[in-house]
Backbone as CSV, one residue per row, in Angstrom:
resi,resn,N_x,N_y,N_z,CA_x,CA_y,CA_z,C_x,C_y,C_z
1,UNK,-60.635,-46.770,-23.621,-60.035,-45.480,-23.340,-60.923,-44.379,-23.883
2,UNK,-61.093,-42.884,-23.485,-61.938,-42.288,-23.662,-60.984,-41.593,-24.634
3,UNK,-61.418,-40.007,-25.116,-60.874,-39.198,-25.602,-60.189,-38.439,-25.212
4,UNK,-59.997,-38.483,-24.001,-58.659,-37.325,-22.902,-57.374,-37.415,-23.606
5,UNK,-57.060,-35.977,-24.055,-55.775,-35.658,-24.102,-54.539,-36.428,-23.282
6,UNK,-53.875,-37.216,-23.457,-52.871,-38.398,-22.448,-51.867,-36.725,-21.750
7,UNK,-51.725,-35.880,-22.710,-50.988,-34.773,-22.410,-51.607,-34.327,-21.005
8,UNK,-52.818,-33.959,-20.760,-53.553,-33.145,-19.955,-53.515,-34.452,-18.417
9,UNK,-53.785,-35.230,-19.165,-53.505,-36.520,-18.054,-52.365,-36.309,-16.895
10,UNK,-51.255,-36.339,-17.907,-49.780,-35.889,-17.284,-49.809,-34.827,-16.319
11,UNK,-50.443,-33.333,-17.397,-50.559,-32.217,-16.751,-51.492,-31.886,-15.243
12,UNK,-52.050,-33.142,-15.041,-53.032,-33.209,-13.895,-52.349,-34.197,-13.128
13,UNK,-51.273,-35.027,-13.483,-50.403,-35.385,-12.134,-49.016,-34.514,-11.478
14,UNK,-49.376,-34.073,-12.813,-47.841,-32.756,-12.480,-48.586,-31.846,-11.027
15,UNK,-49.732,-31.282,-11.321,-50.590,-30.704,-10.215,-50.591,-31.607,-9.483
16,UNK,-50.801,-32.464,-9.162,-51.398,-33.215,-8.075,-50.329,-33.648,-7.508
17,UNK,-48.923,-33.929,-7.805,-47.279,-33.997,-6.922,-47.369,-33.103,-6.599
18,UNK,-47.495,-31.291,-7.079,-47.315,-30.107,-6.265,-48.284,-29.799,-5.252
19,UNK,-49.448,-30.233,-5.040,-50.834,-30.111,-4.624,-50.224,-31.286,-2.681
20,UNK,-49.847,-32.632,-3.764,-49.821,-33.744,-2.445,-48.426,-32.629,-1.691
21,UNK,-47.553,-32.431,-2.407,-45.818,-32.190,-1.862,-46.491,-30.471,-0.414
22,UNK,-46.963,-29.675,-1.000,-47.596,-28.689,-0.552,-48.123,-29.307,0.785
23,UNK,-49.268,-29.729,1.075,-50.144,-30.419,2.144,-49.067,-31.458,3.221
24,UNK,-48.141,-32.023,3.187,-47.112,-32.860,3.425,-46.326,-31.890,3.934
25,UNK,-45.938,-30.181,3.875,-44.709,-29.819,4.310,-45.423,-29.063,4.885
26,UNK,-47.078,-28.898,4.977,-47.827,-28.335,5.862,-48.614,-29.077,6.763
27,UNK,-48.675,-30.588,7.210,-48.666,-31.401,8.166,-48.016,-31.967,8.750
28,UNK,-48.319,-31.632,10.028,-47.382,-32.098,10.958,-47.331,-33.784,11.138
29,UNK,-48.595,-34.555,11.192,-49.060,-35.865,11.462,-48.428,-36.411,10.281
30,UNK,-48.650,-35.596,8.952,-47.579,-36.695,8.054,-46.277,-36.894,7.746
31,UNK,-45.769,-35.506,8.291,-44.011,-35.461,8.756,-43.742,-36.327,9.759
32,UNK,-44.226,-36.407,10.206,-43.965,-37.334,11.745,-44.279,-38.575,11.245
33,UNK,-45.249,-38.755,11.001,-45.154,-40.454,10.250,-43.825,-40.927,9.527
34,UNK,-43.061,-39.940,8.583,-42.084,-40.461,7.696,-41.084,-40.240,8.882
35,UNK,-41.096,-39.429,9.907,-39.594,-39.534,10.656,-39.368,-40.334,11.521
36,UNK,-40.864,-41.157,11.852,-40.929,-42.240,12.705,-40.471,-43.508,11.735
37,UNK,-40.308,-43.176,11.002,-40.264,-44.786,9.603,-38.750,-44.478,9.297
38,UNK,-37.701,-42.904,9.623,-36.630,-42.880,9.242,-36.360,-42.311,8.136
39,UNK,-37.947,-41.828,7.490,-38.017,-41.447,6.451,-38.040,-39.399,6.301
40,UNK,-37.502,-39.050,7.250,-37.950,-37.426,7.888,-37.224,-36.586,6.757
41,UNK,-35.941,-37.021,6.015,-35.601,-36.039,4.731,-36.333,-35.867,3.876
42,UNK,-37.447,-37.038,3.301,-38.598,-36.771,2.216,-39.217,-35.744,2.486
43,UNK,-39.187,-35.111,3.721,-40.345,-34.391,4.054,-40.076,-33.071,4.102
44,UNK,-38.358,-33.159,3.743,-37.717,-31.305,3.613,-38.143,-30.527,2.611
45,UNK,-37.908,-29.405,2.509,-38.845,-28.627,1.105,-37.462,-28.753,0.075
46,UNK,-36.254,-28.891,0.552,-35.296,-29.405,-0.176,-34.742,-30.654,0.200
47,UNK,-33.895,-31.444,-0.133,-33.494,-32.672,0.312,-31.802,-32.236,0.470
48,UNK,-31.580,-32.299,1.413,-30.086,-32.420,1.660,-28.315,-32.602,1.108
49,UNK,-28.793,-33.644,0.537,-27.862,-34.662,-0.058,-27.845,-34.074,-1.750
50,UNK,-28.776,-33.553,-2.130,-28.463,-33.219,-3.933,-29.982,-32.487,-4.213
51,UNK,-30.391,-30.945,-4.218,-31.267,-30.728,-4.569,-32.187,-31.139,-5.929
52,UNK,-30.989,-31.786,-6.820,-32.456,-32.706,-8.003,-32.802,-33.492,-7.631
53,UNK,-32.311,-34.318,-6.591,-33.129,-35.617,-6.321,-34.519,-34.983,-5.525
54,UNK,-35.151,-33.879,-5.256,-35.786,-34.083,-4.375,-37.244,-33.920,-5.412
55,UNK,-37.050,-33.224,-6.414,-37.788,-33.094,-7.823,-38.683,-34.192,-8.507
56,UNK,-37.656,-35.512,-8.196,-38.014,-36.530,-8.796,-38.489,-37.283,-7.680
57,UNK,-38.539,-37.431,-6.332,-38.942,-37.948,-4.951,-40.167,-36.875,-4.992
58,UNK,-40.021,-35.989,-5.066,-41.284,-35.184,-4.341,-42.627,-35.968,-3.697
59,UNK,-42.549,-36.515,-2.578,-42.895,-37.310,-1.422,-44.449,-36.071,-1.501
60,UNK,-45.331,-36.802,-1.093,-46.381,-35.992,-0.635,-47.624,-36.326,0.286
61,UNK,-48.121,-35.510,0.580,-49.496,-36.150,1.465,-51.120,-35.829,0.932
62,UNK,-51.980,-36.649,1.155,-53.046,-36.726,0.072,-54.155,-36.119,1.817
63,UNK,-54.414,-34.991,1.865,-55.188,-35.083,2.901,-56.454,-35.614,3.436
64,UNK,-57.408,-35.948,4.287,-58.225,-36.798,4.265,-59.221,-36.143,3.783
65,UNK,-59.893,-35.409,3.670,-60.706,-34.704,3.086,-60.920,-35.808,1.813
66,UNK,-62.271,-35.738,1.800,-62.916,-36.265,0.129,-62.582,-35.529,-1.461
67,UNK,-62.465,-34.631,-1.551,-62.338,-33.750,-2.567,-61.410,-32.682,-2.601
68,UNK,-59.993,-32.622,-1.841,-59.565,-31.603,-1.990,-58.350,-31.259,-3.085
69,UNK,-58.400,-32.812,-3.822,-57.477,-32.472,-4.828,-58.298,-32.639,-6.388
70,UNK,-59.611,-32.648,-6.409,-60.476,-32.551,-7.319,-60.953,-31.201,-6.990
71,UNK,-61.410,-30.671,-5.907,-61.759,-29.118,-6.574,-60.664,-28.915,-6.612
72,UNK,-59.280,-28.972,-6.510,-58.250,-27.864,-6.750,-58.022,-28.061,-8.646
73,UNK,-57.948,-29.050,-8.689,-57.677,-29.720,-10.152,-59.001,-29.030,-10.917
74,UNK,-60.024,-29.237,-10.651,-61.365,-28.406,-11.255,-61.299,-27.079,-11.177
75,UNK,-60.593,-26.093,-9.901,-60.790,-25.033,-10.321,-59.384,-24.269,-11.237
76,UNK,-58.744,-25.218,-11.391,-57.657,-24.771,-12.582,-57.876,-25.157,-13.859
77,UNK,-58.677,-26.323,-13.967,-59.286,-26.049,-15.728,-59.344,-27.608,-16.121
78,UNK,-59.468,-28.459,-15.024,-59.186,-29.664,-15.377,-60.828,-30.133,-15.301
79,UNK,-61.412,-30.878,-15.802,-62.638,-31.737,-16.330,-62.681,-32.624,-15.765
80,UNK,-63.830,-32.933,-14.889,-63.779,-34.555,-14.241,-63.333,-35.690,-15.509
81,UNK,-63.814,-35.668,-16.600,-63.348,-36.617,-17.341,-62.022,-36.974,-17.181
82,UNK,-60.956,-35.760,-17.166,-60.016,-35.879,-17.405,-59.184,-36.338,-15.949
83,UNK,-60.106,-36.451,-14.996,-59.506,-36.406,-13.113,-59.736,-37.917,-12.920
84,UNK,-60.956,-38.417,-13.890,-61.309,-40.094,-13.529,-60.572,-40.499,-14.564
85,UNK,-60.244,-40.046,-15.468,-59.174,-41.086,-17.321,-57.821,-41.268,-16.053
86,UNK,-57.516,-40.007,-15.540,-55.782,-40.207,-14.670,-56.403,-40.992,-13.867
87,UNK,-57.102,-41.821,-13.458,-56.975,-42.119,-12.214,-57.099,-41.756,-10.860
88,UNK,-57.028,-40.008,-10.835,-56.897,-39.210,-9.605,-58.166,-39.057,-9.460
89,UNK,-59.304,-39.403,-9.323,-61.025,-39.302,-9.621,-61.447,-40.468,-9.213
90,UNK,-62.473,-40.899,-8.488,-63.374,-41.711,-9.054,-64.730,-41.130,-9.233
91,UNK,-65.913,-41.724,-9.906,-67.119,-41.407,-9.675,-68.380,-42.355,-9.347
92,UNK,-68.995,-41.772,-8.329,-69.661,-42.686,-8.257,-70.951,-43.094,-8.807
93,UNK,-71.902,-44.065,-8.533,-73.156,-44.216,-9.271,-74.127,-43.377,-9.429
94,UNK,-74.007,-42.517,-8.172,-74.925,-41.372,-8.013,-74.504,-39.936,-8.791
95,UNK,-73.155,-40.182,-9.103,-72.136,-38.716,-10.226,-71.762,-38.161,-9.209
96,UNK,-71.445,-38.540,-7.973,-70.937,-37.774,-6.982,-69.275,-38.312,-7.294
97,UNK,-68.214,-37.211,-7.192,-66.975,-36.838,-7.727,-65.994,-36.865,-6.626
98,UNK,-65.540,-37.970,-6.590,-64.562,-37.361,-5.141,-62.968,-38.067,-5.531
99,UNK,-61.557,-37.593,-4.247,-60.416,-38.119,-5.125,-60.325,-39.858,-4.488
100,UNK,-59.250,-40.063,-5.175,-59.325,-41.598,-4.948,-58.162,-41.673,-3.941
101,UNK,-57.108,-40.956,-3.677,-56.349,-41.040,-2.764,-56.583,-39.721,-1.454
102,UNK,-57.341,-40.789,-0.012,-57.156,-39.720,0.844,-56.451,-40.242,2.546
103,UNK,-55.844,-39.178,3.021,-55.078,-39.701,3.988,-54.164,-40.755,3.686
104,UNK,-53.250,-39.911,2.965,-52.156,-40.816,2.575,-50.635,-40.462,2.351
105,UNK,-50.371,-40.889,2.239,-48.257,-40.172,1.904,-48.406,-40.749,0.658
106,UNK,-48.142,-40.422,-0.415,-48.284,-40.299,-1.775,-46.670,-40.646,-2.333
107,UNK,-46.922,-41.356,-2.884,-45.422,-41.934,-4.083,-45.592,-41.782,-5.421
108,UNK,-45.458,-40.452,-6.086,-45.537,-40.493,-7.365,-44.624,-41.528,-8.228
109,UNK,-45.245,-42.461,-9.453,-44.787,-42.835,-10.378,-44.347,-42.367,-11.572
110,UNK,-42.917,-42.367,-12.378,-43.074,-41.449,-13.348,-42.384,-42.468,-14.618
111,UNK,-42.833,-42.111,-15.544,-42.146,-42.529,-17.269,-40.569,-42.522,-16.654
112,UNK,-40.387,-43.135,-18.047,-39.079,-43.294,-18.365,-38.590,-41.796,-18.540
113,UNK,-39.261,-40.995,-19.017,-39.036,-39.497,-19.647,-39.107,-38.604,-17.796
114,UNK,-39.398,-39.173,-17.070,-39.662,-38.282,-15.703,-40.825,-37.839,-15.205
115,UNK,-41.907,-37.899,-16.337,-43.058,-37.641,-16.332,-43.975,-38.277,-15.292
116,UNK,-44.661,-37.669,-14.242,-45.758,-38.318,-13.057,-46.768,-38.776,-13.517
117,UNK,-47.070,-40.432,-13.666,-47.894,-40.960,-14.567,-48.924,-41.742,-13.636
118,UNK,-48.958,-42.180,-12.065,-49.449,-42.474,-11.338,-49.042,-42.384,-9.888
119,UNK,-49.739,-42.687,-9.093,-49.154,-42.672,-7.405,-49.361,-44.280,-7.174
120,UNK,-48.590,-44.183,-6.153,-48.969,-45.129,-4.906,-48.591,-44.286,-3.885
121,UNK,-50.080,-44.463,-3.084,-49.977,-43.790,-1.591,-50.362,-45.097,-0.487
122,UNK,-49.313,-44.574,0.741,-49.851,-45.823,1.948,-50.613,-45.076,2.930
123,UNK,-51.375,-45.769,3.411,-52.651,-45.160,4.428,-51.895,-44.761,5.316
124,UNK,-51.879,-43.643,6.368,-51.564,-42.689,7.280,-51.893,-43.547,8.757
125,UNK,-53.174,-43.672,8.579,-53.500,-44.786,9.925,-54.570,-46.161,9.646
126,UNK,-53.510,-46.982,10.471,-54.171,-48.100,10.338,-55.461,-48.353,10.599
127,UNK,-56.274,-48.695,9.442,-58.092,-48.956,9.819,-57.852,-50.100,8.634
128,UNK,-58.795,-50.960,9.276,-59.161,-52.631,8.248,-59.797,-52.297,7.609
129,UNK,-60.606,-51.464,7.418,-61.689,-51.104,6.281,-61.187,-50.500,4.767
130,UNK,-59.896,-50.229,4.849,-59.135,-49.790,3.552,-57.949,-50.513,3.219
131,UNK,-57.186,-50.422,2.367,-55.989,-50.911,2.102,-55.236,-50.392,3.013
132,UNK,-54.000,-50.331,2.696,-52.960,-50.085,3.336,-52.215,-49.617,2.110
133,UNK,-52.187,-50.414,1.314,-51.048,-49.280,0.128,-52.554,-49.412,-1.146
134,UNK,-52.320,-48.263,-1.507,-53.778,-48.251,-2.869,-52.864,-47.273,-4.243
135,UNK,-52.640,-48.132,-5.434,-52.059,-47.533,-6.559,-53.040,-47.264,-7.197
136,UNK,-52.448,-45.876,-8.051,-53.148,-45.432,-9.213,-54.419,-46.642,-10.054
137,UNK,-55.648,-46.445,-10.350,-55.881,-47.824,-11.268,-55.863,-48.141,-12.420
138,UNK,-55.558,-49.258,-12.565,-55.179,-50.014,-13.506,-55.490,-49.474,-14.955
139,UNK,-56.861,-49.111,-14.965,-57.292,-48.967,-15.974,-57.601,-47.170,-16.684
140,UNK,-56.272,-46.385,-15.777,-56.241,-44.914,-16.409,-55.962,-45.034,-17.828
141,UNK,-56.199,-43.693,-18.290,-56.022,-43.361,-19.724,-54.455,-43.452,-20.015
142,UNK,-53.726,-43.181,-19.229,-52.154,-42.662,-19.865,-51.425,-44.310,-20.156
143,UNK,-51.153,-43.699,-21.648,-50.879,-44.913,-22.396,-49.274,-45.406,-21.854
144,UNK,-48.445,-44.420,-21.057,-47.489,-44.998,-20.466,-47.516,-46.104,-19.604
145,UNK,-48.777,-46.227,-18.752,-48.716,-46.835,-18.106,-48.861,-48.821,-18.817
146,UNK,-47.971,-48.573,-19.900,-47.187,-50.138,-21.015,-45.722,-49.487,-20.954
147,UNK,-45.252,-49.156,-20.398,-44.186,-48.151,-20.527,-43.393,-49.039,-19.043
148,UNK,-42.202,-48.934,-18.849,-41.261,-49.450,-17.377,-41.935,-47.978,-16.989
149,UNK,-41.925,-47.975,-15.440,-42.097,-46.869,-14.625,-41.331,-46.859,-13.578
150,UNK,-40.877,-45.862,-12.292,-39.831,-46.170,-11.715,-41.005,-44.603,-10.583
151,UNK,-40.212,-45.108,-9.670,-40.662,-44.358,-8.015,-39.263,-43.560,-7.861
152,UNK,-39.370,-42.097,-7.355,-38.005,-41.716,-7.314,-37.452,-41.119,-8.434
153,UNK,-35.986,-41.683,-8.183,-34.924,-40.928,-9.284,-35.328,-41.586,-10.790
154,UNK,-35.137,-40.194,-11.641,-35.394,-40.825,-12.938,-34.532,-41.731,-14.089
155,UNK,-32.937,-41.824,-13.697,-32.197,-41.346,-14.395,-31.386,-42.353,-14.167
């Protein structure tokens, strides 16, 4: 584990649910994906049925673009160190910086406390060359992740 603040960790998935939730209620291709699956309330800017649940769901979309949730995260004050410790980063051999989830519907994971401690996102369109569902990895900094974690409601 490096020296990253586990705090700032958090604070860079907290961005990155508002960042994915944002991009998701501004695509059309990924609304339509969840209403074809039955899934079309995730995709309201409120949820219907009980506005806290939608807080703790906040459903999102990771757009395909290489980098668009690393410069956003970089130009608010966040440190690649701190974008590859979460997980939301990788880098490569060459130091080229890009995010690890793209073209995707995004499932934030959160603590026991509510806290967004990783994603799982499923690929948007089917291609063999990628997964199909790709989680946070294994080996981020946030020490919750020894912790139960839960998708959804916190509570």
């Amino acid at each position: 584990m490096s020296d990253v603040d586990p705090a700032r960790l958090v604070a860079a998935h907290r961005e990155a649910v508002g960042l994915y939730r944002h991009h998701l209620l501004a695509d059309d291709n990924a609304r339509h994906y969840l209403a074809r699956r039955g899934l079309a309330a995730l995709a309201l800017p409120d949820l219907p049925w009980h506005p806290a649940v939608d807080k703790p769901w906040r459903v999102g979309y990771a757009p395909a673009a290489w980098t668009t949730l690393t410069k956003h995260l970089n130009r608010i004050g966040f440190t690649t160190e701190e974008l590859v410790a979460a997980g939301l980063a990788r880098q490569s051999p060459s130091g080229r910086v890009y995010d690890t989830f793209r073209d995707r519907i995004m499932f934030p994971i959160r603590d026991p406390a509510g806290d967004p401690v990783a994603f799982t996102g499923r690929a948007l369109h089917v291609d063999e060359r990628i997964p199909k569902y790709l989680n946070t990895p294994r080996q981020c900094d946030l020490p919750q992740r020894t912790n139960s974690v839960r998708i959804g409601r916190t509570g």
